[in-house]
KOLVEXDO-582285 format. One record per atom (N, C-alpha, C): y, x, z. Coordinates in pm, whole numbers, padded with zeros to 5 digits, always signed. Atoms other than C-alpha are relative to their C-alpha. Example, Ala and Ser with C-alpha at 12.3 -4.5 7.8 and 13.67 -1.06 7.14 Angstrom:
# KOLVEXDO-582285
-00119+00089+00000-00450+01230+00780+00120+00090+00000-00119-00082-00006-00106+01367+00714+00109-00077+00073
//
This chain:
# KOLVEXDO-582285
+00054+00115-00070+00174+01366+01010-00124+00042+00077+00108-00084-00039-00086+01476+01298-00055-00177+00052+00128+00107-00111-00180+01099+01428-00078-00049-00135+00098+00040+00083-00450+00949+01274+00043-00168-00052+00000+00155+00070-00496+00593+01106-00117-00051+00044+00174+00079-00018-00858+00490+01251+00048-00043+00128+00021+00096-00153-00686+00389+01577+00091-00100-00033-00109+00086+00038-00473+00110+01408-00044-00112+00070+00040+00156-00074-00474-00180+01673+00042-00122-00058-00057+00126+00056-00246-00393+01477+00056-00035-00153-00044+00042+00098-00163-00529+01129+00122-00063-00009-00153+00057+00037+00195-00597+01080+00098-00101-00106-00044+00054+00101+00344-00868+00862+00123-00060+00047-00141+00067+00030+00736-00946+00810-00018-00059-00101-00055+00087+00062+00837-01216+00720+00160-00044+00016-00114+00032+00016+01157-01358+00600+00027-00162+00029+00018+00221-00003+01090-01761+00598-00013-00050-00152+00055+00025+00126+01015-01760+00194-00129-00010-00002+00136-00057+00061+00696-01806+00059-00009+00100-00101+00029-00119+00047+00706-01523-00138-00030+00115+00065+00019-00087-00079+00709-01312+00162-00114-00036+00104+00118+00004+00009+00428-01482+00271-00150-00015-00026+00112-00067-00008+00193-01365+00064-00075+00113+00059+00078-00157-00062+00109-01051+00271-00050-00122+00097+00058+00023-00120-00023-01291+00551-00163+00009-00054+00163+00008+00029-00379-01344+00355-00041+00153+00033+00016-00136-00033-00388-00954+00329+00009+00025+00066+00033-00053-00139-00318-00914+00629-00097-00044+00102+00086-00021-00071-00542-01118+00783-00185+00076-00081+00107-00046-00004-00834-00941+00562+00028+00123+00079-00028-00121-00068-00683-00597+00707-00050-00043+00128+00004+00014-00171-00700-00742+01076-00137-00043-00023+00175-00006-00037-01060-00826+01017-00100+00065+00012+00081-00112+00045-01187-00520+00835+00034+00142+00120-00041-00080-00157-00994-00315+01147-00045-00016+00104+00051+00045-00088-01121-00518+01371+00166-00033+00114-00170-00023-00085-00702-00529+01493+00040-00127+00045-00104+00100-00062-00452-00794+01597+00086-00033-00122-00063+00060+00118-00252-00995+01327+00157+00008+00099-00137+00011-00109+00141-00943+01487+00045-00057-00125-00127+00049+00113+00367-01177+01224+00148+00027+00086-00163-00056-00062+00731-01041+01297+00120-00071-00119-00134+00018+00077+01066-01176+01141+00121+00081+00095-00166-00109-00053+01423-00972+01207+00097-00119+00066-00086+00090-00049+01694-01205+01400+00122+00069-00009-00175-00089-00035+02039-01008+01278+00109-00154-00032-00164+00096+00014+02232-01352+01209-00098-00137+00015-00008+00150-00051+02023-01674+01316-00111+00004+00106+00004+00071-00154+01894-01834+01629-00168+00071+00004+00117-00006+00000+01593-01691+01766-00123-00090+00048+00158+00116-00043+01382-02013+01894-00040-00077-00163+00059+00080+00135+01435-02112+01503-00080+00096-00083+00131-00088+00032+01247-01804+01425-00132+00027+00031+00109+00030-00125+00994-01845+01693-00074-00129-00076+00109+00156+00070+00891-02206+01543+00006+00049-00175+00067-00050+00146+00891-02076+01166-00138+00089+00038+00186-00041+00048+00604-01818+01267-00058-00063+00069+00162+00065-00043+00417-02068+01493-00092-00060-00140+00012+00094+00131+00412-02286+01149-00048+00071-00083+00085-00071+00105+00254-01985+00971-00184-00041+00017+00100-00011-00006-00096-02066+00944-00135+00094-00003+00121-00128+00056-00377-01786+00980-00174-00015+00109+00140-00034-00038-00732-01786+00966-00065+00097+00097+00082-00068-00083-00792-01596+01293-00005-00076+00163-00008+00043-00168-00860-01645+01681+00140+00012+00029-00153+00000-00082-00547-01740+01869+00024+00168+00077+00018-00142-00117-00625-01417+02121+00049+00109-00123-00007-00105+00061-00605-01186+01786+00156-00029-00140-00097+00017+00075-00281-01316+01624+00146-00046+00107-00160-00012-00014+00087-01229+01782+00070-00023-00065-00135+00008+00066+00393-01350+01689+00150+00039+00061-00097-00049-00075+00718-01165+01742+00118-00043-00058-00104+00008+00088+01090-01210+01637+00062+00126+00057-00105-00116+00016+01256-00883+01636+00168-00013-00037-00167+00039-00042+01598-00863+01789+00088+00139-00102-00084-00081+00092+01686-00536+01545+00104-00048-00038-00104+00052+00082+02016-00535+01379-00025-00056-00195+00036+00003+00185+01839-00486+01027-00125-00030-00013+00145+00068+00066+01514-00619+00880-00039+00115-00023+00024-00120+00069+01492-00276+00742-00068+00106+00110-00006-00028-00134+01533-00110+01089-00101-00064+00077+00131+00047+00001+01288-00326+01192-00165+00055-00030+00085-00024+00041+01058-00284+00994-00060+00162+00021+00019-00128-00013+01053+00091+00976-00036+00039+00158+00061-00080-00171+00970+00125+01407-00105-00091-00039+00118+00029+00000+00679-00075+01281-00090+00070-00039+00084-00084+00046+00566+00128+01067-00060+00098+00018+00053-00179-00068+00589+00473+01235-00036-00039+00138+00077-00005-00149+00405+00336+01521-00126+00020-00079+00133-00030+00028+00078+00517+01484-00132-00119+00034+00111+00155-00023-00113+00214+01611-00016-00142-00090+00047+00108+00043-00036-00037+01374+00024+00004-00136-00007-00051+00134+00000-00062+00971+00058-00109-00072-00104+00055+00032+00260-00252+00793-00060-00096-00117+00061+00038+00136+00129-00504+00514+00121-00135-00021-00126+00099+00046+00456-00660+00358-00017-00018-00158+00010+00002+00172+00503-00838-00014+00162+00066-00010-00150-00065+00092+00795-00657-00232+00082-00116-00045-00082+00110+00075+00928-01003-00346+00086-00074+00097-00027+00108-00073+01108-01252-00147+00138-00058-00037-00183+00018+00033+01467-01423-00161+00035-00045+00164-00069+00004-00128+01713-01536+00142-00072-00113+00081+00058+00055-00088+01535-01713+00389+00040+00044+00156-00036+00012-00177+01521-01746+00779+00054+00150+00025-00103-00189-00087+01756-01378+00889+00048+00054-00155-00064-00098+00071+01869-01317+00512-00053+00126-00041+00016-00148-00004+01648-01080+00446-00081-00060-00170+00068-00034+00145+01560-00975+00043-00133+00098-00008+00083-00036-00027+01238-00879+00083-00055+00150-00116-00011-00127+00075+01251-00655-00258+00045+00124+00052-00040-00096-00046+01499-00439-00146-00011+00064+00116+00016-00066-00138+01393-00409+00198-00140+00071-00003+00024-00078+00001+01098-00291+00071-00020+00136-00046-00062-00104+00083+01215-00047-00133+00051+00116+00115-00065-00063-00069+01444+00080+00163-00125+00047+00116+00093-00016-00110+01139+00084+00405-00088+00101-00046+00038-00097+00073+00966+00280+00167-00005+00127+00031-00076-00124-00023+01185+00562+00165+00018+00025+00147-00052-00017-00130+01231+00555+00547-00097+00035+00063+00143+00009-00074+00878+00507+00679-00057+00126-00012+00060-00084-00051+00687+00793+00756-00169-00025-00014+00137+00000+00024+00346+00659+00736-00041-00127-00146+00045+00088+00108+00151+00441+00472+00071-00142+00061-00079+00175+00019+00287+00059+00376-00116-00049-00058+00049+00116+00120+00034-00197+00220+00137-00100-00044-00104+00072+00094+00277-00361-00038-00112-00107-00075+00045+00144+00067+00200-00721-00171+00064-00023-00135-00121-00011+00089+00343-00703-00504-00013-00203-00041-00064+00166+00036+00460-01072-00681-00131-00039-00112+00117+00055+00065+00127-01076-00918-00171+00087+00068+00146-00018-00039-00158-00977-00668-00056-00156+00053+00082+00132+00009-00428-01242-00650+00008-00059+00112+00027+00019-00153-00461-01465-00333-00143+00047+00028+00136-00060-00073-00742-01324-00115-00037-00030+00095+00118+00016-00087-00988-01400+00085-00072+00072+00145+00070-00115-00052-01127-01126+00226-00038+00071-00093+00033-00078+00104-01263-00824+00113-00146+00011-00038+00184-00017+00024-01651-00723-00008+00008+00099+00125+00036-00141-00113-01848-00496+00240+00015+00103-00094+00037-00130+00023-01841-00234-00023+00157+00042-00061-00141+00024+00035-01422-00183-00058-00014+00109-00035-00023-00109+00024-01310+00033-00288+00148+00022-00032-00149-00005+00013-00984+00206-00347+00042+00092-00082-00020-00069+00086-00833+00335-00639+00127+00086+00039-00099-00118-00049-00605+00663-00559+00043+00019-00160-00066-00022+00126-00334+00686-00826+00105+00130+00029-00007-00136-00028-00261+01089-00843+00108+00018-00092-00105-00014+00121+00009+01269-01044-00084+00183+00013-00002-00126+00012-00245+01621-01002+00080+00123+00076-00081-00110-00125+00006+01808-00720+00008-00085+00125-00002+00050-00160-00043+01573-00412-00019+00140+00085+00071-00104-00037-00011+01786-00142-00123-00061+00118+00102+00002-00098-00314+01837+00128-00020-00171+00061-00069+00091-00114-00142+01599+00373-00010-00134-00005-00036+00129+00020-00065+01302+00186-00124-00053-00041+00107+00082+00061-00440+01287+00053-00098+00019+00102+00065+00020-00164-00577+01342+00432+00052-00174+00046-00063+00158-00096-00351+01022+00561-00060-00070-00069+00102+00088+00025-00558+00832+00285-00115+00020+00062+00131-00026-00071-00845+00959+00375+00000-00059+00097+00023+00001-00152-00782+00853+00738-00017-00160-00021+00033+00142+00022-00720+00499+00619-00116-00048-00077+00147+00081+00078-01038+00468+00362-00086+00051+00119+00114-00025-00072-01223+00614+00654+00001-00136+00142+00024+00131-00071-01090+00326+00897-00028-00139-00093+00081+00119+00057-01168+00084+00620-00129-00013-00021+00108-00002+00028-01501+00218+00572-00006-00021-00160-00008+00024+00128-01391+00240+00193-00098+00115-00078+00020-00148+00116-01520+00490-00102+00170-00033-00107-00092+00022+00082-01237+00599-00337-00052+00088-00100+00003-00112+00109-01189+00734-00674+00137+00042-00003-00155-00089-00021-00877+00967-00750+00013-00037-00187+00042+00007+00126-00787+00888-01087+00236+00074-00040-00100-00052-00002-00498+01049-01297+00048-00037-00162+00048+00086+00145-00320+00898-01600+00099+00114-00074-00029-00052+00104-00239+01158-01885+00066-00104-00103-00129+00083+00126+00088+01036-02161-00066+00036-00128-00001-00051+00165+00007+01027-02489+00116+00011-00090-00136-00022+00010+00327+01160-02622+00018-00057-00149-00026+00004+00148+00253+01097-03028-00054-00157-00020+00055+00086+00060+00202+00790-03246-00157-00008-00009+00175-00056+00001-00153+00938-03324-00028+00004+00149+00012+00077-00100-00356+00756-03106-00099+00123+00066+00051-00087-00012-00488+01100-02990+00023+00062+00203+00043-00033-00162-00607+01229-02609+00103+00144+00015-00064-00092-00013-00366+01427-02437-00119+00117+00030+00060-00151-00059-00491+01824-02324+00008-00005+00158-00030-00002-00172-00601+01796-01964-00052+00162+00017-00039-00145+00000-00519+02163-01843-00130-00005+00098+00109-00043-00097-00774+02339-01617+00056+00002+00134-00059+00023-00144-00552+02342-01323-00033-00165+00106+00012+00167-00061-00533+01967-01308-00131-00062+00021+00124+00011-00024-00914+01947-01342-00024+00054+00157+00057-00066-00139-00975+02166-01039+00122-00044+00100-00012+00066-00095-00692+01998-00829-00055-00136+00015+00027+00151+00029-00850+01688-00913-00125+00004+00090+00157-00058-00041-01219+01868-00742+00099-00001+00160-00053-00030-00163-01038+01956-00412+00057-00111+00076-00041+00123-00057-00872+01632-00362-00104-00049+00059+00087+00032-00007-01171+01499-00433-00127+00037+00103+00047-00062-00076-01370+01737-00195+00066-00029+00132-00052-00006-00127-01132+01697+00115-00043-00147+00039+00060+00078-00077-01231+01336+00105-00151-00030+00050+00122-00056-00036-01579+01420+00094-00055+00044+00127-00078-00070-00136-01521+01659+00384-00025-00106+00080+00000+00081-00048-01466+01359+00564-00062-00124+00025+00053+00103+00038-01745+01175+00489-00008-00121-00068-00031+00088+00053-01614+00963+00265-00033+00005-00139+00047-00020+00145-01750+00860-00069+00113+00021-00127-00098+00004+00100-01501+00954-00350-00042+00119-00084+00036-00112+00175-01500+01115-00760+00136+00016-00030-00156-00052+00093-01205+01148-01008-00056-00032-00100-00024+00045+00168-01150+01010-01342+00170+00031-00070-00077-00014+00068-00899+01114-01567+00050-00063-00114-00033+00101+00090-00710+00857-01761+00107+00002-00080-00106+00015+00084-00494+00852-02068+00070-00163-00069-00061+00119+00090-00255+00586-02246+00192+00041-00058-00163+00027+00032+00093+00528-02392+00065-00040+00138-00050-00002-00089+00192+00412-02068-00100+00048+00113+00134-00018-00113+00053+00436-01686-00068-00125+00019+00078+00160-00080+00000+00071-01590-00121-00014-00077+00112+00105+00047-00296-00049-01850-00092+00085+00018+00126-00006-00063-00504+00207-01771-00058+00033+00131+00019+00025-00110-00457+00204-01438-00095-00151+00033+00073+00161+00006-00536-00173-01467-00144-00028-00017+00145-00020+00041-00854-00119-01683-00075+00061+00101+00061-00042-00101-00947+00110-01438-00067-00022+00130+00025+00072-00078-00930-00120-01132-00062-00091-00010+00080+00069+00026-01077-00358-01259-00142+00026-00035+00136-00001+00055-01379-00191-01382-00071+00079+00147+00084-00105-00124-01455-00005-01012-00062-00086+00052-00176+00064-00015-01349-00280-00904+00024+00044+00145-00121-00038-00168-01060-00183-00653+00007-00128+00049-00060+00130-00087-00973-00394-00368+00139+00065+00042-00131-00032-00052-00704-00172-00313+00064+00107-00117-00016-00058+00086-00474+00026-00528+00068+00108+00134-00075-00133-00079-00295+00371-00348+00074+00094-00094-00090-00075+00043+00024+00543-00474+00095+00109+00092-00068-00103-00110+00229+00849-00372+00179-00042-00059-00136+00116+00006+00597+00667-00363+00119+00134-00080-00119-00038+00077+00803+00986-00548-00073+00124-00103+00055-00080+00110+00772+01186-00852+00034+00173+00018-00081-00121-00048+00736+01537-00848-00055+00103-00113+00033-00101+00115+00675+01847-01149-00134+00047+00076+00128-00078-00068+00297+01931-01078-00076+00063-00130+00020-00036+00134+00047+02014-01341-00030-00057-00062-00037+00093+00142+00108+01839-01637+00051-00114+00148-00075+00102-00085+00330+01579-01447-00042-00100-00061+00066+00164+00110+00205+01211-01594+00052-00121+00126-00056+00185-00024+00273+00972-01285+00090+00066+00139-00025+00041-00121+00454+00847-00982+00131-00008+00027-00116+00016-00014+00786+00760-00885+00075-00123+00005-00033+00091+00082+00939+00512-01084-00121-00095-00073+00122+00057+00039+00580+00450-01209-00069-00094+00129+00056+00116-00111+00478+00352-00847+00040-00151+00013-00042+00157+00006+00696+00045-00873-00037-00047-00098+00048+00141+00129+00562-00073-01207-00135+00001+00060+00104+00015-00107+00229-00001-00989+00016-00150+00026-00034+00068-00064+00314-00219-00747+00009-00150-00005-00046+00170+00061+00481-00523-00935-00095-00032-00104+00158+00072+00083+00149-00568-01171-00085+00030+00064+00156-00023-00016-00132-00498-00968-00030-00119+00053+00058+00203-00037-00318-00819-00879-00075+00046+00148+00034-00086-00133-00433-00591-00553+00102+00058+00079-00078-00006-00050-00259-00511-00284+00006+00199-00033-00012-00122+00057-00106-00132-00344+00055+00097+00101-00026-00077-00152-00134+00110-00016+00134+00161-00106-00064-00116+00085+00186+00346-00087+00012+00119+00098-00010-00068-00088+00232+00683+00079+00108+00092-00048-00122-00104+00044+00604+00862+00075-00052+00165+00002+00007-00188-00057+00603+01277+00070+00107+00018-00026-00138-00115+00014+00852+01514+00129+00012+00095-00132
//
């Protein structure tokens, strides 16, 4: 990925015509504020009328200037398809919820973002089905980076690029299994310590405020949870597939239980 994320003109939100799918509009309009961007609400038109899509998003309501909120209906064949030339446009940044059911074009908002996921090329803000309604954010946003210890370079630059257009600080945090009954701390290896320093350093590098914490439990979610809550995050950040690094502990399959409990919205980023 060589474009950046600090020139993001626009905030992207699909919708389906559920309210479940629009919860990403609050999030999105804090994104389009803290960017300083354009609010575009988009729905897909592969099987009904497009002037009845056109009057569903006038009827969306959002807290911004008329001048800084577009509404489109996308003539794509697929919601999915769709979505995905939104995403890999370097100018604007996708903030969809994971939940929804059949509404205005038929579109399952779970699985589409699941499929968008895997397709997209650049970061997604995901709305999962228990993040809080919001407001806006604080001036001092922070964002919790949920690591598995082998990210490579790349994928923890493209955050970087986005906590640096949010004007965020992050921490990198990494959650160690406790494999036994005995309620005993796993062995964090020396490798995973010192990739944990370099991560940590590249966002630095970049002027950006960020540490590392290293977190154990029986599962990943609660002390991910504990964690966010005690920084406190306004944002959570996952790397969307699992991969053997050192000591392997998250991501994958874990990103979606991420996702569907965080009470924050949860920036995900695919790798190869």
């Amino acid at each position: 990925m060589s474009s950046t994320l600090s020139t993001i003109e626009r905030v992207v939100v699909p919708l389906d015509g559920s309210t479940s799918s629009e919860a990403a509009v609050a999030p999105g309009v804090a994104l389009a504020i803290r960017l300083g961007a354009v609010l575009e609400l988009v729905t897909a038109r592969p099987t009904f009328d497009s002037e009845l899509a056109a009057q569903y998003l006038e009827r969306i309501d959002v807290a911004l200037d008329g001048d800084r909120v577009h509404r489109h209906v996308e003539t794509d064949e697929t919601a999915t398809n769709a979505i995905v030339a939104q995403a890999d446009d370097p100018a604007k940044l996708v903030c969809m919820a994971t939940h929804g059911h059949t509404g205005v074009g038929d579109v399952v908002f779970g699985s589409t973002a699941e499929a968008v996921l895997r397709a997209a090329e650049r970061p997604i803000v995901l709305v999962g089905p228990h993040c809080r309604p919001l407001d806006g954010f604080s001036a001092d946003l922070k964002v919790l980076v949920c690591v598995d210890g082998s990210e490579t370079s790349e994928s923890a630059l493209t955050l970087a690029e986005l906590a640096s257009a949010l004007g965020a600080t992050v921490r990198l945090v990494v959650v160690t299994i406790k494999r036994d009954v005995v309620d005993i701390d796993p062995v964090v290896e020396p490798a995973q310590v010192e990739r944990l320093e370099q991560l940590t350093n590249e966002f630095r590098r970049r002027a950006i405020g960020a540490d590392y914490e290293i977190l154990s439990g029986h599962d990943v979610w609660p002390p991910i949870d504990a964690a966010a809550e005690a920084l406190p995050a306004s944002f959570l950040a996952v790397v969307s597939h699992a991969r053997a690094g050192v000591a392997r502990v998250l991501l994958g399959s874990e990103a979606t239980t991420i996702v569907r409990h965080s009470p924050v919205p949860v920036v995900a980023v695919r790798t190869s």
